[in-house]
C-alpha positions in Angstrom: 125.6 43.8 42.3 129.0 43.5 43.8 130.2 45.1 46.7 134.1 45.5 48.1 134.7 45.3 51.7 137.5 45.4 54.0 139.8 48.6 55.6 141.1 50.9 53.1 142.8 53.4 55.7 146.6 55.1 55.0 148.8 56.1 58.8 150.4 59.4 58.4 152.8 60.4 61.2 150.4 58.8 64.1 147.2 60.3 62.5 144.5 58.5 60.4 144.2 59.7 56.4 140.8 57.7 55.4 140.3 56.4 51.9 137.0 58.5 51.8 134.6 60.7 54.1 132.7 63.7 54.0 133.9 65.4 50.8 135.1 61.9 48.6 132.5 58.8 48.4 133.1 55.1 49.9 132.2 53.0 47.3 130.5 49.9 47.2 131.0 48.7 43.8 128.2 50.9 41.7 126.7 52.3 45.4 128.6 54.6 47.5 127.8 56.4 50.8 129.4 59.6 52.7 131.0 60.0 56.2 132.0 62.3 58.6 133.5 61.1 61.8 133.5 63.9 65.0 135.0 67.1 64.5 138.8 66.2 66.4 138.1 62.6 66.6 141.5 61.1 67.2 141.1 58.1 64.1 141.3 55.5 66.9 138.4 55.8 69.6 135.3 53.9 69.0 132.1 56.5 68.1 128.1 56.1 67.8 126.6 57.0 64.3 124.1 58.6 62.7 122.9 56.9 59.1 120.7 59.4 57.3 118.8 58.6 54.2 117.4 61.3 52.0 114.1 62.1 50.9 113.0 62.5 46.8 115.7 63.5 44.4 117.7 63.9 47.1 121.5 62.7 47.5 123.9 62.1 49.8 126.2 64.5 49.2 123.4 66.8 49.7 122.7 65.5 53.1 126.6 65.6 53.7 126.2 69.0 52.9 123.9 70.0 55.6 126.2 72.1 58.0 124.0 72.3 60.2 123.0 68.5 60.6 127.0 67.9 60.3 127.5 70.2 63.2 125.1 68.3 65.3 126.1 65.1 64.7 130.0 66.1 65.7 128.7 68.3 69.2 126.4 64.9 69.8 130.1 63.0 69.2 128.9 60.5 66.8 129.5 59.9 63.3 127.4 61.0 60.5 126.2 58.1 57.5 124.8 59.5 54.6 123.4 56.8 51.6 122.0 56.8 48.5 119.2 55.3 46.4 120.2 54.3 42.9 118.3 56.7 41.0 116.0 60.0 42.5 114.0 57.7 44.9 114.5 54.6 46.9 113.2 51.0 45.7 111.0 50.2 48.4 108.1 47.2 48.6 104.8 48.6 46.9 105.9 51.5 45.8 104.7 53.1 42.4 108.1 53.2 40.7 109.1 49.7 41.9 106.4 47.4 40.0 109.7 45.4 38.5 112.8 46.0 40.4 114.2 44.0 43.0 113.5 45.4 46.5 115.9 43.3 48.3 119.1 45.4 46.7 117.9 48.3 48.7 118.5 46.1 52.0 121.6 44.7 50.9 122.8 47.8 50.3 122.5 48.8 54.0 123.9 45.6 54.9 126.7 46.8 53.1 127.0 50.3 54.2 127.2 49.4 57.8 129.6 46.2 57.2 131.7 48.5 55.3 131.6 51.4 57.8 132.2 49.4 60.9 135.1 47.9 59.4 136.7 51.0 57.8 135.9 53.5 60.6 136.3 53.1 64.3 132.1 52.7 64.3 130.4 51.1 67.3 127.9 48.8 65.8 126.3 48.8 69.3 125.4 52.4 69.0 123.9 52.9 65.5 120.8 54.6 64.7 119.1 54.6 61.9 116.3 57.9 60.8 115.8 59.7 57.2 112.8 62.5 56.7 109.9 61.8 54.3 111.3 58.9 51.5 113.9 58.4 53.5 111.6 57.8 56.4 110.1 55.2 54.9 113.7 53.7 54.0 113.8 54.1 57.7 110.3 52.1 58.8 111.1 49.4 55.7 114.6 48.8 57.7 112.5 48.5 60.7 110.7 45.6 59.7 113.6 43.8 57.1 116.8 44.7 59.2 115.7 45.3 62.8 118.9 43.9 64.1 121.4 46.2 62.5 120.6 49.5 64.4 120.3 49.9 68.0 117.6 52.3 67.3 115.7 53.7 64.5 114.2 57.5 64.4 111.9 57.6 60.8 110.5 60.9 60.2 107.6 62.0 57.9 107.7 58.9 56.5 105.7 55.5 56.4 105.2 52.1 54.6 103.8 52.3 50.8 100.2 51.0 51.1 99.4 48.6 54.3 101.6 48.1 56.6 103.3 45.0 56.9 101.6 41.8 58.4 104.9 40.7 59.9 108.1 41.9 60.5 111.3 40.3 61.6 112.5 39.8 64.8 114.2 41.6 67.2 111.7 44.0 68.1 113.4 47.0 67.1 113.5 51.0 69.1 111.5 53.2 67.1 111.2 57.1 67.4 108.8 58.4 64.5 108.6 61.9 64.3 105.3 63.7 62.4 104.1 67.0 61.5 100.1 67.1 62.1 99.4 69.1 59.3 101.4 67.9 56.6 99.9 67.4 53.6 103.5 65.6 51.4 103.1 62.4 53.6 99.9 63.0 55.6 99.5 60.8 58.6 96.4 59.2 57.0 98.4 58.8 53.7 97.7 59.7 50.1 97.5 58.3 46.6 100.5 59.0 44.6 100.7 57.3 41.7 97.8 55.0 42.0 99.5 53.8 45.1 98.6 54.3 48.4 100.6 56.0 51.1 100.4 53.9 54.5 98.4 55.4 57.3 101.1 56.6 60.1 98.3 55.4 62.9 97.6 51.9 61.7 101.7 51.3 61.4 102.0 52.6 64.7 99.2 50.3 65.9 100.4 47.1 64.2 104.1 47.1 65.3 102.8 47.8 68.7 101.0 44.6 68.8 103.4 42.8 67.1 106.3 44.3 69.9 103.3 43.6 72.2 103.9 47.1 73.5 102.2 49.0 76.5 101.2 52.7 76.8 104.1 54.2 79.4 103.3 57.6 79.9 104.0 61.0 77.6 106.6 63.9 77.1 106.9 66.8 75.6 109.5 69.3 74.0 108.4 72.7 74.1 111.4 73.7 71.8 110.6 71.9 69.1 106.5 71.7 70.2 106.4 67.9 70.0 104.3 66.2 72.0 105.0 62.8 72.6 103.1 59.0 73.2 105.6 56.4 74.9 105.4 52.8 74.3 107.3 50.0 76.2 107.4 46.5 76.5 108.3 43.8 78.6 111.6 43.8 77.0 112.3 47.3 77.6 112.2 48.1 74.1 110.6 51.1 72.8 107.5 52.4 70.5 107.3 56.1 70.8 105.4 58.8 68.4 105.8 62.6 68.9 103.6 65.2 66.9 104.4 68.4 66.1 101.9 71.0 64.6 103.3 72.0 61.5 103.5 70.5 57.6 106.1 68.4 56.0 109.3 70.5 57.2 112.5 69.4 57.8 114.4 70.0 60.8 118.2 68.8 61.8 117.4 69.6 65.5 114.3 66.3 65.1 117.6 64.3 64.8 119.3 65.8 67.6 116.1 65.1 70.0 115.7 61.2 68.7 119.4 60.5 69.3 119.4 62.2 72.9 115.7 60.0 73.4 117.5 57.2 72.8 120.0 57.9 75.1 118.1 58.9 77.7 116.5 55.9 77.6 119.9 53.7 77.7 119.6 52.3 74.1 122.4 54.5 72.7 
């Protein structure tokens, strides 16, 4: 798989005319991804961004299309990244489509997508984050463990690891925010068979990247708003390990986003 870097930008009249964005795709030889910088944004100053994966049969035009995640992402001033999987789902290790393809494309592709972003956009690489809800939460956890150094912080939501999680993960020790509905039955926090494969159990991935982070319990929070309740993890390094509950079932909601990015910032990683 080939993919084409560099800056493909046009100056018009002291104003920025991109080669692609929200409504026209950046392509990465056969991949592409969408982008929408701040509503205003002057084409010049350096912004945070958003990279949002979509669930099943999902695309990224369809995520682009969310107004109302769009809207947030400009109020919050950051970019919004939206990618997509080759076919209806993502390639992923263990999952039940993905007996014989290659899951290291999926990670290259990401390498890609933010090489290619930060280079064609004025993205700060230092203030990325990383989330996507049910398949594209596990996109989010897999990045967790194979990429940990290319987002400051990742937010995965109703998602988790296709059967066990991993035994080991690559270093750095990466922020995480995973967000879960208590009574969802899609991606249930104990997991489920789909397929003849196993959904990981949101519990036991939270336990093992805690000891692998060698995190401690810090305390909890709340959002009434949004009725999440919240378990804090730190470590040594400051990094952080946090899981907030909501009780509902396996529902989207843009304003999840909004909260992990404004976490994050709260707690000086963004």
């Amino acid at each position: 798989m080939r993919f084409v870097f560099g800056l493909m930008c046009l100056i018009f009249a002291g104003s920025t005319a991109w080669a692609c964005g929200p409504n026209s795709k950046c392509r990465l030889g056969d991949r592409h991804y969408y982008i929408a910088l701040p509503e205003g944004h002057d084409g010049r100053s350096q912004v945070g961004a958003i990279l949002f994966s979509h669930g099943l049969q999902g695309t990224a035009k369809g995520v682009m299309g969310n107004e109302t995640l769009r809207g947030i992402a400009s109020e919050l001033g950051v970019a919004l990244i939206a990618v997509k999987s080759i076919g209806e789902d993502w390639t992923l290790p263990n999952g039940p489509r993905n007996a014989v393809r290659n899951v290291n494309g999926t990670f290259r592709y990401f390498d890609a997508v933010v090489r290619d972003a930060t280079s064609r956009f004025p993205i700060d690489p230092d203030r990325m984050m990383a989330t996507g809800y049910s398949a594209g939460g596990m996109v989010t956890w897999n990045l967790v463990c194979q990429r940990p150094q290319l987002f400051a912080a990742f937010a995965p939501m109703a998602g988790t690891f296709w059967k066990n999680p991993p035994r080991r993960c690559r270093k750095p020790v990466a922020n995480v925010l995973h967000i879960h509905g208590l009574t969802d039955k899609t991606v249930p926090m104990e997991g489920r068979v789909i397929n003849g494969v196993r959904q990981g159990n949101v519990t036991k991935v939270m336990r093992r990247y805690k000891r692998m982070g060698r995190f401690r319990a810090a305390g909890r929070s709340s959002n009434a708003v949004l009725e999440l309740s919240c378990k804090l993890s730190r470590n040594r390094k400051g990094k952080m390990l946090d899981l907030c509950l909501y009780p509902g079932r396996h529902k989207y909601d843009s304003r999840y986003v909004e909260f992990a990015w404004k976490h994050f910032v709260k707690a000086g990683v963004l």
